[in-house]
N, CA, C and O atoms as a Maestro MAE file, in Angstrom:
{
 s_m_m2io_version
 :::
 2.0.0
}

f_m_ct {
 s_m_title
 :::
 protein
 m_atom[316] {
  # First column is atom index #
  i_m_mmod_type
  r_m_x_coord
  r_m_y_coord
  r_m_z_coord
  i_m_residue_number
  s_m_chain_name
  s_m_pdb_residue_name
  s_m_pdb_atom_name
  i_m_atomic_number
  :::
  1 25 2.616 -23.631 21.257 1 A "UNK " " N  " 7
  2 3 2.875 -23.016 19.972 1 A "UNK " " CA " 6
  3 2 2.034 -21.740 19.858 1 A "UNK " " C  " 6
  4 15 0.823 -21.676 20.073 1 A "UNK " " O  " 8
  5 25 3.026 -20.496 19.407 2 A "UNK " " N  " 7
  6 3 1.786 -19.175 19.037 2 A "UNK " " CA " 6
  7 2 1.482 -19.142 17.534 2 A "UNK " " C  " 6
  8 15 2.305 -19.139 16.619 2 A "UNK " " O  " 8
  9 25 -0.096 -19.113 17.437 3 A "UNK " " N  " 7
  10 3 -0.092 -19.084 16.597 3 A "UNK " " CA " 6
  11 2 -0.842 -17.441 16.584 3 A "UNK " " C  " 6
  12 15 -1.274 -16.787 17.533 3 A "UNK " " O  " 8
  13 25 -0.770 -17.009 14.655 4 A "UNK " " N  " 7
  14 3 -1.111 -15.414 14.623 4 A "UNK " " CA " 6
  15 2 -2.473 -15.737 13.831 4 A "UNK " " C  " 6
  16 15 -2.597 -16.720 13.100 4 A "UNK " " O  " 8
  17 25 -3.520 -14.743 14.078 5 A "UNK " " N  " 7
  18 3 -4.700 -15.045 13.620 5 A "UNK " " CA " 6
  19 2 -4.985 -14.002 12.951 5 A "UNK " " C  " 6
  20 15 -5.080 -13.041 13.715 5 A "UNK " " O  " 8
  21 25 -5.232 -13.637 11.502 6 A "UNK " " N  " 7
  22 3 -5.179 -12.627 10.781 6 A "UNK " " CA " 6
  23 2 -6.874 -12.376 10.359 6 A "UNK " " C  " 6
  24 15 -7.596 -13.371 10.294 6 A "UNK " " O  " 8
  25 25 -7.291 -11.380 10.157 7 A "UNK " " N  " 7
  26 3 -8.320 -11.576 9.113 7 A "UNK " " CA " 6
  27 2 -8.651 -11.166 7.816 7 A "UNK " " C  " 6
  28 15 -7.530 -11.386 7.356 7 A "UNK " " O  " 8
  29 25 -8.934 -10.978 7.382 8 A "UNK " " N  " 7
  30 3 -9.362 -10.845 5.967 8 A "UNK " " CA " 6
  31 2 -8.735 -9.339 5.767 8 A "UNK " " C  " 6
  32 15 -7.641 -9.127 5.244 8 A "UNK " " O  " 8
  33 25 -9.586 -8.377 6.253 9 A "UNK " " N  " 7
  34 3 -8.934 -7.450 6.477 9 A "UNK " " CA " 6
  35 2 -7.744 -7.044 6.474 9 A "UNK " " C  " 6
  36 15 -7.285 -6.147 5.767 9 A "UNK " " O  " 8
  37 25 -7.180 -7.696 7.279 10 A "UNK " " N  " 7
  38 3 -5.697 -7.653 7.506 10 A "UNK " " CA " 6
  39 2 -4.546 -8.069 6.112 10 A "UNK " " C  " 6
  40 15 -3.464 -7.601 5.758 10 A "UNK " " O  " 8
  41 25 -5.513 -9.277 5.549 11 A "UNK " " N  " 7
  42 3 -4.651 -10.193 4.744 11 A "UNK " " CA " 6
  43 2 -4.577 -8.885 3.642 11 A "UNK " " C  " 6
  44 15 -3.637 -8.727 2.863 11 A "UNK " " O  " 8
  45 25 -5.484 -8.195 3.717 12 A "UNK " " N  " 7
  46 3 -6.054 -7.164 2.118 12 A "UNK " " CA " 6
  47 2 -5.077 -5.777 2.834 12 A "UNK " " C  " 6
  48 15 -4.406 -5.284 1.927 12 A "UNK " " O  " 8
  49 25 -4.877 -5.162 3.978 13 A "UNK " " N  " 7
  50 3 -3.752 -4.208 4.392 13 A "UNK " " CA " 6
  51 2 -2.090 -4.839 4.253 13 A "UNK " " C  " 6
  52 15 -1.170 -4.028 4.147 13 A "UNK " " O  " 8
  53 25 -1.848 -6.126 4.263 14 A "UNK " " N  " 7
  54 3 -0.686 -6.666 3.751 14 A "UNK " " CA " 6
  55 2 -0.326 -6.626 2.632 14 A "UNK " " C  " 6
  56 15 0.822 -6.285 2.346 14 A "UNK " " O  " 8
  57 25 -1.434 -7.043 1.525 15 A "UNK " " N  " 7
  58 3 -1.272 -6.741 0.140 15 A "UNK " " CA " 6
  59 2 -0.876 -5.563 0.104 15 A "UNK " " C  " 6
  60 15 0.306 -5.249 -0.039 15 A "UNK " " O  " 8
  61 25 -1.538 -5.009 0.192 16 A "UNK " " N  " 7
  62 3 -1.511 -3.002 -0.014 16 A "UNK " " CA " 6
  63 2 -0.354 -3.067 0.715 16 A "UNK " " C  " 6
  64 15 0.409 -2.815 -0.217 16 A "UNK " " O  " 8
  65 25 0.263 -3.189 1.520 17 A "UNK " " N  " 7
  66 3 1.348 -2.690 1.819 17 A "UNK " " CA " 6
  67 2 2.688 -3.421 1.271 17 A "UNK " " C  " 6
  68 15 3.685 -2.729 1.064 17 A "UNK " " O  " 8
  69 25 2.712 -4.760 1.045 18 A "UNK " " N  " 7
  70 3 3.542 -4.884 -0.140 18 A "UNK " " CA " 6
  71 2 3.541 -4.619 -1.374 18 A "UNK " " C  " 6
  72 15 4.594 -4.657 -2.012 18 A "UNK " " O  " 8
  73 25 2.323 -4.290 -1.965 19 A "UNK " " N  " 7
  74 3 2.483 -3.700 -3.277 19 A "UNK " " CA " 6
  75 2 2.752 -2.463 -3.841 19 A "UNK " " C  " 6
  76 15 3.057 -2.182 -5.000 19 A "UNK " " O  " 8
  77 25 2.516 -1.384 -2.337 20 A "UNK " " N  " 7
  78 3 2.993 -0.174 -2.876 20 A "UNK " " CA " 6
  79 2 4.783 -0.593 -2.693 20 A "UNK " " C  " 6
  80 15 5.676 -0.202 -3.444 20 A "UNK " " O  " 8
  81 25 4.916 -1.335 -1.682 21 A "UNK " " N  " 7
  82 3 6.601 -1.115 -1.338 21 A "UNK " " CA " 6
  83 2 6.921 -1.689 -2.270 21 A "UNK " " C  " 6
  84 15 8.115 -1.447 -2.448 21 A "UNK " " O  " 8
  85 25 6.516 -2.399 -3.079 22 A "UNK " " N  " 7
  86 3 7.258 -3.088 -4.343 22 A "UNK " " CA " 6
  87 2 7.012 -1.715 -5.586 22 A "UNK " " C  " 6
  88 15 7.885 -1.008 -6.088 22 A "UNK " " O  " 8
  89 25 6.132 -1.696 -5.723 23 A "UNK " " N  " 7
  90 3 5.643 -0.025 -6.928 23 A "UNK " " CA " 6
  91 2 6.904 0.886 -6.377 23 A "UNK " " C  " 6
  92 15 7.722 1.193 -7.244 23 A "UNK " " O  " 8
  93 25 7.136 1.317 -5.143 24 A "UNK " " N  " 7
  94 3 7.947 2.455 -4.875 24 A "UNK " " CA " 6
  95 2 9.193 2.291 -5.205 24 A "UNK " " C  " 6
  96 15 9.931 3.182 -5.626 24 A "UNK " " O  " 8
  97 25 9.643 0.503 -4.931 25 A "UNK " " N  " 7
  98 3 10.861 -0.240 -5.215 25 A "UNK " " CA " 6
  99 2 11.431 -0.061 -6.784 25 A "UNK " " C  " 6
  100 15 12.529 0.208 -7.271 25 A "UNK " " O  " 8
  101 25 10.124 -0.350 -7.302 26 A "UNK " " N  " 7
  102 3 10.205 -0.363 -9.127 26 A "UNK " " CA " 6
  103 2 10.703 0.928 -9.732 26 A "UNK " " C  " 6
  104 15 11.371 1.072 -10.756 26 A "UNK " " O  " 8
  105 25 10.124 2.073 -8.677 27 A "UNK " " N  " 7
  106 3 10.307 3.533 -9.594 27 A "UNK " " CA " 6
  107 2 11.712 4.269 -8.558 27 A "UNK " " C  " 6
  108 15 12.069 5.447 -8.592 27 A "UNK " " O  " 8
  109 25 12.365 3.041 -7.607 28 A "UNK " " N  " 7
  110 3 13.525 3.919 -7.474 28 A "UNK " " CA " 6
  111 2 13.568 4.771 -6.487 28 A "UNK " " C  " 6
  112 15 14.362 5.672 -6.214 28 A "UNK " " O  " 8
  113 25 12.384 4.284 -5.858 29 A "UNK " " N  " 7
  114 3 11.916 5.483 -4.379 29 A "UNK " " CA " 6
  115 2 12.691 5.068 -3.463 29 A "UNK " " C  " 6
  116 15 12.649 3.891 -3.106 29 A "UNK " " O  " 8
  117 25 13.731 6.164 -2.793 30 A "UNK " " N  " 7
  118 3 14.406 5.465 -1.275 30 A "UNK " " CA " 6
  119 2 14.634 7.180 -0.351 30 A "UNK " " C  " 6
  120 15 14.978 8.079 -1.118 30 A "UNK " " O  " 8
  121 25 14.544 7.399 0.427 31 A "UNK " " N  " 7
  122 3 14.314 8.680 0.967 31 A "UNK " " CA " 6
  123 2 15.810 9.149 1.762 31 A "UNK " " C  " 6
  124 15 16.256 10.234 2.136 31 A "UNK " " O  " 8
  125 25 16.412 7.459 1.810 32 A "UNK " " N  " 7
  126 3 17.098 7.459 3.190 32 A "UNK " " CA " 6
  127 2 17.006 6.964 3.993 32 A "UNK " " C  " 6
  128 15 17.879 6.218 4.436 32 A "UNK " " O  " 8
  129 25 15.744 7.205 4.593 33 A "UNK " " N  " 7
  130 3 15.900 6.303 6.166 33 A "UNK " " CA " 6
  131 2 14.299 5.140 5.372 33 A "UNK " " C  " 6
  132 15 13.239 5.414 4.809 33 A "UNK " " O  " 8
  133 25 15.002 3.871 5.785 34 A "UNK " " N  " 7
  134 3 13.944 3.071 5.327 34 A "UNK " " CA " 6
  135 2 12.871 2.975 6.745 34 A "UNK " " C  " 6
  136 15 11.646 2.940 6.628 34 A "UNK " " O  " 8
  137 25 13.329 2.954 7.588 35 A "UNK " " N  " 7
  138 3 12.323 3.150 8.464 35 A "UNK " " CA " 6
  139 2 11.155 4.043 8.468 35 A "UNK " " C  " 6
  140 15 10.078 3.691 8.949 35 A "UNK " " O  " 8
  141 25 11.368 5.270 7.901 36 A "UNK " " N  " 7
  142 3 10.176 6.199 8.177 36 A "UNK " " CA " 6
  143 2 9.646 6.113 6.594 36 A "UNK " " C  " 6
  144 15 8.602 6.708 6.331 36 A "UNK " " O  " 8
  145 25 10.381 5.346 5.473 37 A "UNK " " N  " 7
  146 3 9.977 4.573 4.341 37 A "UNK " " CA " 6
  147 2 8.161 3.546 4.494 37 A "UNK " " C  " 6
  148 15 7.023 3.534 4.023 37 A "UNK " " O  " 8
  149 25 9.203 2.721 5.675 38 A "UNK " " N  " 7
  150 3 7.910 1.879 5.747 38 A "UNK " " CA " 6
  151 2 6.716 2.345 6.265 38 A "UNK " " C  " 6
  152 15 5.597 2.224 5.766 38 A "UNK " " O  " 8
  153 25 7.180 3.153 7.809 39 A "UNK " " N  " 7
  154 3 5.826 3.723 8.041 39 A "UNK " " CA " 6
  155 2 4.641 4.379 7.400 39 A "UNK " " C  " 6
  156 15 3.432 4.260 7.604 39 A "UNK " " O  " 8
  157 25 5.636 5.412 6.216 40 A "UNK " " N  " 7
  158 3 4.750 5.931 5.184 40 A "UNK " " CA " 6
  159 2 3.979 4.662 4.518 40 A "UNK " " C  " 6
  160 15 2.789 4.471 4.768 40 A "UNK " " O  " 8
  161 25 4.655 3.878 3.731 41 A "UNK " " N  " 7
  162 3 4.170 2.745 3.292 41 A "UNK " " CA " 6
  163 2 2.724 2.376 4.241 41 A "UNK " " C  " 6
  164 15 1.564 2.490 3.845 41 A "UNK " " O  " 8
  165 25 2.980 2.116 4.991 42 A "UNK " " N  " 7
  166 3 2.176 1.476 6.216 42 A "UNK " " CA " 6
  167 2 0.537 2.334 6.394 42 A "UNK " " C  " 6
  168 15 -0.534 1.789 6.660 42 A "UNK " " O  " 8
  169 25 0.810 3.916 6.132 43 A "UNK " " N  " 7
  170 3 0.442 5.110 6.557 43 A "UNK " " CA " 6
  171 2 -0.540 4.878 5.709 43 A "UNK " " C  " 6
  172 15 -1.744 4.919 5.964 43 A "UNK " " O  " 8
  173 25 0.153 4.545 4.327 44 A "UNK " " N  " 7
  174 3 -0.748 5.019 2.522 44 A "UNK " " CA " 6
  175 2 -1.689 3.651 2.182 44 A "UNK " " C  " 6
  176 15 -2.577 3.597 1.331 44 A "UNK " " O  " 8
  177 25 -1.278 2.629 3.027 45 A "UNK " " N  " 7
  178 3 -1.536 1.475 2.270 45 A "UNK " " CA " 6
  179 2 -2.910 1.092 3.408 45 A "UNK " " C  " 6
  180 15 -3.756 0.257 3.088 45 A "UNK " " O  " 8
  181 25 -2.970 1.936 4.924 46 A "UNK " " N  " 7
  182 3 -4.566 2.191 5.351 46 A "UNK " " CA " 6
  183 2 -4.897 3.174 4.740 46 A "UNK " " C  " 6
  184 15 -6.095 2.932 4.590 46 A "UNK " " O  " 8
  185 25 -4.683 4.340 4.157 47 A "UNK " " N  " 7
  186 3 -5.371 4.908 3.436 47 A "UNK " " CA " 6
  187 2 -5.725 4.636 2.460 47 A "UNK " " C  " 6
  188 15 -6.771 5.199 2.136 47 A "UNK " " O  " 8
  189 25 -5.271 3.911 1.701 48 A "UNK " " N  " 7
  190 3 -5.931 2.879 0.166 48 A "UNK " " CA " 6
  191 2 -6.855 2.011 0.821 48 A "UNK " " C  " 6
  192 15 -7.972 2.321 0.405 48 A "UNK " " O  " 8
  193 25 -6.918 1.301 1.446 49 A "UNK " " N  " 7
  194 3 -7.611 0.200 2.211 49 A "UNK " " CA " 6
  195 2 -9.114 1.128 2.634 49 A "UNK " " C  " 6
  196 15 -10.270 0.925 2.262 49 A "UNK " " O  " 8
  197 25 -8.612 2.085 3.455 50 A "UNK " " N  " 7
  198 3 -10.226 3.262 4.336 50 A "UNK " " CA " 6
  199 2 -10.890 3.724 2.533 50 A "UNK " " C  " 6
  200 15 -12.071 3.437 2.337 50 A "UNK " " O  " 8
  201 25 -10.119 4.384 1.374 51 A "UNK " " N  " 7
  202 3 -10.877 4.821 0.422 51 A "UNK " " CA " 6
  203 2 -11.705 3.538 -0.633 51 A "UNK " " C  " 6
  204 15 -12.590 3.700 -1.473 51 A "UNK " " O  " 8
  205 25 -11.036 2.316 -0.202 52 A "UNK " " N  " 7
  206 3 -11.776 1.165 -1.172 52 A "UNK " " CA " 6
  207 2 -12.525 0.266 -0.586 52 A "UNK " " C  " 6
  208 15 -13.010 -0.740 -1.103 52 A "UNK " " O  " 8
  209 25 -12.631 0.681 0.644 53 A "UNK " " N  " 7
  210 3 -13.621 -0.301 1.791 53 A "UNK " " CA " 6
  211 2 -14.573 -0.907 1.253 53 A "UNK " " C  " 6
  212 15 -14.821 -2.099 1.433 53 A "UNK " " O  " 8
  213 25 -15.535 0.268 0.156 54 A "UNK " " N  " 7
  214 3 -16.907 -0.502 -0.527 54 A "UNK " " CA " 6
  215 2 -16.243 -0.758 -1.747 54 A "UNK " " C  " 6
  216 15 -17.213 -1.096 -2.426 54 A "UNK " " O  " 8
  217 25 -15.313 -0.831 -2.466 55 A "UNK " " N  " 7
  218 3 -15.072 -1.003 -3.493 55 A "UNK " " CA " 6
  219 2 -15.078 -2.591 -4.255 55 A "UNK " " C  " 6
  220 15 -14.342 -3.480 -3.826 55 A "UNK " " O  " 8
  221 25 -15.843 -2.768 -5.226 56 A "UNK " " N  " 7
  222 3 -15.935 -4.331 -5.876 56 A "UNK " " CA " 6
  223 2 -14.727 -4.303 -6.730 56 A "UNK " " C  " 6
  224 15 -14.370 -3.450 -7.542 56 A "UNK " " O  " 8
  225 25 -14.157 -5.450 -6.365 57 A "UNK " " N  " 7
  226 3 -12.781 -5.600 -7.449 57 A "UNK " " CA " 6
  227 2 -12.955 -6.599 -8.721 57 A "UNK " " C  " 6
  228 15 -12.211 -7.123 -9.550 57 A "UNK " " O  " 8
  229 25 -14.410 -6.576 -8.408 58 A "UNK " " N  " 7
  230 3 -14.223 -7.504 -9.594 58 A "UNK " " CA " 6
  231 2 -15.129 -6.424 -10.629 58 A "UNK " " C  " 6
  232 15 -15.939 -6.895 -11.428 58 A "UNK " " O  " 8
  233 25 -14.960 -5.349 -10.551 59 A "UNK " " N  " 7
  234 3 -15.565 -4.116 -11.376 59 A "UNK " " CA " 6
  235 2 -14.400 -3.158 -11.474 59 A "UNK " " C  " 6
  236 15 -14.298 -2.451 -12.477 59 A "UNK " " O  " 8
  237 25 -13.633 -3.100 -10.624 60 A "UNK " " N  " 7
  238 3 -12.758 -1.969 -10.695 60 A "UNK " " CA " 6
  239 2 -11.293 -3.000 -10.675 60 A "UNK " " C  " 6
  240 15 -11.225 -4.039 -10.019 60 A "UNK " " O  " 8
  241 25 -10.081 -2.407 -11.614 61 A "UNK " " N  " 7
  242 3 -8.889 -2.908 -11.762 61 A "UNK " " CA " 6
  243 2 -7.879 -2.460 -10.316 61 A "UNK " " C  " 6
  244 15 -7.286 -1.392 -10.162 61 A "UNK " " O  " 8
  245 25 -7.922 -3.831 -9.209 62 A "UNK " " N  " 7
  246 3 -7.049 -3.357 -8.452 62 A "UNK " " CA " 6
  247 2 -5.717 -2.670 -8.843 62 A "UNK " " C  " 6
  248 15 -5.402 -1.506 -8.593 62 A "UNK " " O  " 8
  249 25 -4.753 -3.921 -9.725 63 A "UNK " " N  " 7
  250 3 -3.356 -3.063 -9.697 63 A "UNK " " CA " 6
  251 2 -3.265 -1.977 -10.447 63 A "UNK " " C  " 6
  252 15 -2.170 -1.463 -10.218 63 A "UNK " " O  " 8
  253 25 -3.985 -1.244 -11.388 64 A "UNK " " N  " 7
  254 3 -4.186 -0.079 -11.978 64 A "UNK " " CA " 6
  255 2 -4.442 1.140 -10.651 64 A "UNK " " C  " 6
  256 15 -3.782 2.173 -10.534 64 A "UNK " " O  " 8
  257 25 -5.473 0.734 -9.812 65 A "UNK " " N  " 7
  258 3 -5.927 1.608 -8.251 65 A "UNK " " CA " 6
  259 2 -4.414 1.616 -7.714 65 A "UNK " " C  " 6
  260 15 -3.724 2.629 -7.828 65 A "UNK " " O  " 8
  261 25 -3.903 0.366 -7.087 66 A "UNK " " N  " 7
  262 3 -2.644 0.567 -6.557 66 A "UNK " " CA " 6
  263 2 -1.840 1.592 -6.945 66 A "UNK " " C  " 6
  264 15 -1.614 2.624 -6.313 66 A "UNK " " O  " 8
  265 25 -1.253 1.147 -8.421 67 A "UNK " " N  " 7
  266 3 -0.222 1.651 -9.022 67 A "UNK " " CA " 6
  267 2 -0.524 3.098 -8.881 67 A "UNK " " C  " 6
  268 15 0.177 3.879 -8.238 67 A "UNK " " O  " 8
  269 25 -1.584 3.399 -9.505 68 A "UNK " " N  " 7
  270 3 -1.884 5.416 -9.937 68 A "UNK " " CA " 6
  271 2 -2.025 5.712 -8.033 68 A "UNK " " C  " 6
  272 15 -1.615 6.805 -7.641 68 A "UNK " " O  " 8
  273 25 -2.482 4.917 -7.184 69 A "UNK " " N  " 7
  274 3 -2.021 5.982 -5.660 69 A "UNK " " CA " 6
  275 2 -1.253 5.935 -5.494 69 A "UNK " " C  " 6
  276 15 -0.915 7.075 -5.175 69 A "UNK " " O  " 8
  277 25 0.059 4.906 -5.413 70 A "UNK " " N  " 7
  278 3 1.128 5.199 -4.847 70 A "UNK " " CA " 6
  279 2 2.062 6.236 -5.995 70 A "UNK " " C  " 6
  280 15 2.997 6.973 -5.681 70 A "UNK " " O  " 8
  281 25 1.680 6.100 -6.918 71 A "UNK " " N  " 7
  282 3 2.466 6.986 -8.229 71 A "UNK " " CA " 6
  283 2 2.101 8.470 -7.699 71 A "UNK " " C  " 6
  284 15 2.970 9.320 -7.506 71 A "UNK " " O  " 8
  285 25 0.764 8.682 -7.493 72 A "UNK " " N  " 7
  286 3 0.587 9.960 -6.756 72 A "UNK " " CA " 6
  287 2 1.162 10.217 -5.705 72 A "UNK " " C  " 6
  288 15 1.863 11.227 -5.758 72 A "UNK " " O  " 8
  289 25 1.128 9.492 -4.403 73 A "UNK " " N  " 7
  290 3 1.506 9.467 -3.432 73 A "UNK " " CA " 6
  291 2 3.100 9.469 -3.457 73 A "UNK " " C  " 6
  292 15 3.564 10.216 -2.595 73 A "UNK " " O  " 8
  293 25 3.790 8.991 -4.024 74 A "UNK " " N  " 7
  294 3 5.509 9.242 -4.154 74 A "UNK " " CA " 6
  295 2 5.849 10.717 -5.060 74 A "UNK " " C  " 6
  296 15 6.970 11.221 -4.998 74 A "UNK " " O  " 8
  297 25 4.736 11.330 -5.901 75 A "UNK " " N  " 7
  298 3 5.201 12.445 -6.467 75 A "UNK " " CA " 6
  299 2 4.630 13.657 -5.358 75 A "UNK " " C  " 6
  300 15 5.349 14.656 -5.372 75 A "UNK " " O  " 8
  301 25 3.637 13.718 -4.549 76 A "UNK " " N  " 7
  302 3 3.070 14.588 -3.495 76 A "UNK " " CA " 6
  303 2 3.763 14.408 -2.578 76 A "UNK " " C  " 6
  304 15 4.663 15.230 -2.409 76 A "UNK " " O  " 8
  305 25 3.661 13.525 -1.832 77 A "UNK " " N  " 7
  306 3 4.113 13.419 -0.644 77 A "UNK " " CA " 6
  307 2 5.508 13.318 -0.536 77 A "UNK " " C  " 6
  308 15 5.864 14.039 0.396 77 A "UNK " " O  " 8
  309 25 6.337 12.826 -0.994 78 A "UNK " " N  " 7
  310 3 7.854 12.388 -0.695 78 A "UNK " " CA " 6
  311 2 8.343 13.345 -1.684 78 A "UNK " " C  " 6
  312 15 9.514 13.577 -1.383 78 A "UNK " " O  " 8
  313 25 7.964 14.103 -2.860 79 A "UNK " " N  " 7
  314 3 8.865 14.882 -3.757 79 A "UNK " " CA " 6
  315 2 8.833 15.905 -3.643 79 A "UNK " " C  " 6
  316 15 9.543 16.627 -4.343 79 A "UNK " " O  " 8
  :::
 }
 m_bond[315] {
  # First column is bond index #
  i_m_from
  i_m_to
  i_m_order
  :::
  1 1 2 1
  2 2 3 1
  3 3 4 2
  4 3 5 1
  5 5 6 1
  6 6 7 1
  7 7 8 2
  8 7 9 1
  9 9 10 1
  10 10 11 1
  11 11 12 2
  12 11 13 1
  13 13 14 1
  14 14 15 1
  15 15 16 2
  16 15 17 1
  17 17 18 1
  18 18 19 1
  19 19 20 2
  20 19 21 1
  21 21 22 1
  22 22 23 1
  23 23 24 2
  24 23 25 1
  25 25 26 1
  26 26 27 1
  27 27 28 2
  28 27 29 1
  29 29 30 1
  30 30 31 1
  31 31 32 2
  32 31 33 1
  33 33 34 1
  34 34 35 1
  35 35 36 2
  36 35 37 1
  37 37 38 1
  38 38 39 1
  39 39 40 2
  40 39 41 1
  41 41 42 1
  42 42 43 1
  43 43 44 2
  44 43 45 1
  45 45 46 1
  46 46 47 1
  47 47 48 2
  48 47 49 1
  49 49 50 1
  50 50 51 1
  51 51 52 2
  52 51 53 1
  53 53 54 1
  54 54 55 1
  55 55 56 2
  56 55 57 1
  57 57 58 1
  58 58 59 1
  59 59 60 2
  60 59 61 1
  61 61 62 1
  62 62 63 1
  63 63 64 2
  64 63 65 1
  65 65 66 1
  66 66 67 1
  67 67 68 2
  68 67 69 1
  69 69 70 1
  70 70 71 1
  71 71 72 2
  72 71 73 1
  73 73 74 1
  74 74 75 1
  75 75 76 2
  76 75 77 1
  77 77 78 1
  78 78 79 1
  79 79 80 2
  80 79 81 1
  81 81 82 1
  82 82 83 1
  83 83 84 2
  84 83 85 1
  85 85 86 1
  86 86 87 1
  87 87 88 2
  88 87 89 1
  89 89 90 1
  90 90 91 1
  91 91 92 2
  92 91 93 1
  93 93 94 1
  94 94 95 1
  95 95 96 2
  96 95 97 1
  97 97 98 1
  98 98 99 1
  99 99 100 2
  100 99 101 1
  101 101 102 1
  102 102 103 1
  103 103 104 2
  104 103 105 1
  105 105 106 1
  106 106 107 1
  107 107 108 2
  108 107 109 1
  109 109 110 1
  110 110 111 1
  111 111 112 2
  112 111 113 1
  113 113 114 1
  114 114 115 1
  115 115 116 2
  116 115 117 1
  117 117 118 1
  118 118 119 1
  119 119 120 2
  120 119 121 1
  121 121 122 1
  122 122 123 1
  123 123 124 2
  124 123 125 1
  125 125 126 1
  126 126 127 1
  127 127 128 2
  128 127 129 1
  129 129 130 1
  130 130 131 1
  131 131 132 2
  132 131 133 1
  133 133 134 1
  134 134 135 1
  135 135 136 2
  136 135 137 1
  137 137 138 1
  138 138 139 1
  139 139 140 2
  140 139 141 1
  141 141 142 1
  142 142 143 1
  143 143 144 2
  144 143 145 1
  145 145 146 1
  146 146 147 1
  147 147 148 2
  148 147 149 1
  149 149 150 1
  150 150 151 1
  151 151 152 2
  152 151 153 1
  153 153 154 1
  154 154 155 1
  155 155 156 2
  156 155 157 1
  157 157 158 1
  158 158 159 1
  159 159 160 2
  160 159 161 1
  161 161 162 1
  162 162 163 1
  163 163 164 2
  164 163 165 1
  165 165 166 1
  166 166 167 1
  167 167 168 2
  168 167 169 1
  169 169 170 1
  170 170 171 1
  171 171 172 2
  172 171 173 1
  173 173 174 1
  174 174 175 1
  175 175 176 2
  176 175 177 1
  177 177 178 1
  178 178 179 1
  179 179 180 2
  180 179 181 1
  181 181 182 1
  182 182 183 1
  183 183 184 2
  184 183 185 1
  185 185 186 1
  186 186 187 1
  187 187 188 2
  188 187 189 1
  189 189 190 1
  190 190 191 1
  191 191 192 2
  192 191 193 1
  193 193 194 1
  194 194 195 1
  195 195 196 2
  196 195 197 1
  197 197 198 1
  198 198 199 1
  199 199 200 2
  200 199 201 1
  201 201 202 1
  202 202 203 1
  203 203 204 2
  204 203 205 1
  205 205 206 1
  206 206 207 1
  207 207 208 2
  208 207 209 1
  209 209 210 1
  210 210 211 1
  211 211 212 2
  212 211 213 1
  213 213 214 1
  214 214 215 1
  215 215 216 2
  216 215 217 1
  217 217 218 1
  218 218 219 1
  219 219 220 2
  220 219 221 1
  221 221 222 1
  222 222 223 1
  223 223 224 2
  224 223 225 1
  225 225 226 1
  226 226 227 1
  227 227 228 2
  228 227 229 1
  229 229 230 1
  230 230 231 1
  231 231 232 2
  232 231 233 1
  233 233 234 1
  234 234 235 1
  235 235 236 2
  236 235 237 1
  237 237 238 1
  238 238 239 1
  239 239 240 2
  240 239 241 1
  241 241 242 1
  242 242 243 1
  243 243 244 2
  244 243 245 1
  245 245 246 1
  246 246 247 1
  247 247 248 2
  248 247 249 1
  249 249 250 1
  250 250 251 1
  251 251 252 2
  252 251 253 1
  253 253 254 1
  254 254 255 1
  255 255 256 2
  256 255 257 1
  257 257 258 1
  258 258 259 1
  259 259 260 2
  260 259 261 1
  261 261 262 1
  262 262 263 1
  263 263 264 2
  264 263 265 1
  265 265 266 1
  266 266 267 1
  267 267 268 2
  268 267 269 1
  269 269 270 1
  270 270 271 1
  271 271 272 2
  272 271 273 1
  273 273 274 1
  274 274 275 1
  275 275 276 2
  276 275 277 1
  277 277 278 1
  278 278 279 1
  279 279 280 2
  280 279 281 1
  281 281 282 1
  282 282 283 1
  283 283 284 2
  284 283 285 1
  285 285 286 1
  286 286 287 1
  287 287 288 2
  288 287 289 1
  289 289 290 1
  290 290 291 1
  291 291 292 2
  292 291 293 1
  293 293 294 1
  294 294 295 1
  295 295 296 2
  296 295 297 1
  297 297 298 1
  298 298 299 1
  299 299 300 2
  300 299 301 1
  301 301 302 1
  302 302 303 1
  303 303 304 2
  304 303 305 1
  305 305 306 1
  306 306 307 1
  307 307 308 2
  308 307 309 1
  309 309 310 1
  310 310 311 1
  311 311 312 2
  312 311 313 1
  313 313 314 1
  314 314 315 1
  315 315 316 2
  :::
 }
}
């Protein structure tokens, strides 16, 4: 049996990357090609992850952080 061994880390770049793809989902974001969709996704959601590395979440409102980068990030980058 294979099994996949994730870590913590990882589990917290999954979040981030389903939650912007769900945020982008909500506001209607589709470019066309979903493939180079996700990669961006993929792209933004280590870059949220590298800028909150030291960040305490139990001081700062994750889905408020989420929401306002990818809200930025879909009006800069993709518009």
């Amino acid at each position: 049996m294979n099994t996949l061994q994730h870590t913590v880390e990882d589990f917290k770049l999954f979040e981030a990357i389903a939650d912007i793809a769900f945020i982008a989902g909500q506001r209607g974001f589709f470019s066309g090609d979903s493939r180079l969709d996700i990669a961006e996704f993929i792209h933004w959601a280590k870059e949220f992850e590298d800028m909150h590395e030291e960040t305490n979440w139990d001081e700062v409102d994750y889905q408020e952080s989420i929401e306002a980068f990818t809200g930025n990030k879909l009006r800069i980058d993709l518009h």
